[in-house]
C-alpha positions in Angstrom: 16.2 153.9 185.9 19.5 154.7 187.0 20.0 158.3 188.8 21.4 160.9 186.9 24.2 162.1 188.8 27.4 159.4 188.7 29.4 158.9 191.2 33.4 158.9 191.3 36.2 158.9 193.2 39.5 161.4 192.9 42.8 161.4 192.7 42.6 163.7 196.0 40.2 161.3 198.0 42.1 158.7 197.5 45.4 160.4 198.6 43.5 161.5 201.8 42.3 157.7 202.4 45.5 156.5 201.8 46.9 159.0 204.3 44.6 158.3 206.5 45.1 154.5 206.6 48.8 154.2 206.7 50.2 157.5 208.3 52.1 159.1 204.8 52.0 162.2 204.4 49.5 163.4 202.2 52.4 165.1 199.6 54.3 161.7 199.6 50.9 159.7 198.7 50.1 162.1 195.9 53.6 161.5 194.7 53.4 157.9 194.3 50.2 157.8 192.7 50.9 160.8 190.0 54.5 158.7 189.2 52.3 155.1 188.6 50.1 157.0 186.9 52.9 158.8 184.6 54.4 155.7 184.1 51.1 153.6 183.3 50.6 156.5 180.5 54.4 156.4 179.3 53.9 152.3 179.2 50.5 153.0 176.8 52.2 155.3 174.7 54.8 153.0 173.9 52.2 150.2 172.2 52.4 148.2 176.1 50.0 146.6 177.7 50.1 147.2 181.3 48.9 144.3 183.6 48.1 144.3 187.7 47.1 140.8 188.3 43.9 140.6 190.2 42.5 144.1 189.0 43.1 144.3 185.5 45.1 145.1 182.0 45.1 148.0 180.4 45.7 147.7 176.8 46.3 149.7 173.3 44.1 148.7 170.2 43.8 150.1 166.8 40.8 150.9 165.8 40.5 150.9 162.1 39.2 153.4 159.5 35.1 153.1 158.9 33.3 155.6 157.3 30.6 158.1 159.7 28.2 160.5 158.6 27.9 164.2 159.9 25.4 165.0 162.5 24.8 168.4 161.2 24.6 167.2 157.6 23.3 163.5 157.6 23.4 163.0 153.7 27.1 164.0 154.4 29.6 160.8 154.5 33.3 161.7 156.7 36.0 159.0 157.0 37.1 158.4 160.3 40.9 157.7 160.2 42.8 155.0 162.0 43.1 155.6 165.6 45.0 153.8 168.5 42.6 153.6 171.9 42.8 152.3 175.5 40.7 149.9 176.8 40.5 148.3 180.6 39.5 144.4 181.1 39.2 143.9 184.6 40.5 140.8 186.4 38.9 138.0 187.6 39.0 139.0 191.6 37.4 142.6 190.3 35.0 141.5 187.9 33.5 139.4 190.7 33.6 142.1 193.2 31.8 144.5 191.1 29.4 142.2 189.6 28.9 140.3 192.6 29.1 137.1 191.2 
């Protein structure tokens, strides 16, 4: 059974590790990051895919319409509309570090 509480990293720790490593200044790192970051989300937003070879692309897909019932009223039918969504597949070098393989 897997524990409860997940673990993650920030935005902030890894502005302070970047620091750290290469001498920036903390403001200069955070800079850098939110702009790639803005512009990863302005990329999206436009319909492109956004691709860093060895980690991964991030890309937009259209989900399309289905029907779903209401939690609070199961005998109760709601159609879910058409909706555009982000998803991640990781890159080869990534996969294998996180899976190990």
């Amino acid at each position: 059974m897997s524990d409860p509480i997940q673990k993650r990293t920030t935005k902030r720790e890894l502005v302070v590790r970047i620091a750290n490593e290469t001498g920036l200044i903390q403001q200069d790192v955070y800079d850098v990051i939110q702009k790639t970051l803005d512009y990863i989300t302005e990329s999206l937003a436009r319909g492109e895919d956004v691709e860093f070879r060895n980690f991964g692309v991030f890309e937009v897909t259209e989900r399309k319409q289905r029907i779903g019932r209401n939690p609070n009223k199961p005998e109760q039918t709601v159609t879910i509309p058409t909706r555009k969504v982000v998803k991640f597949k990781p890159g080869k070098i990534m996969k294998q570090q996180v899976t190990g393989d």
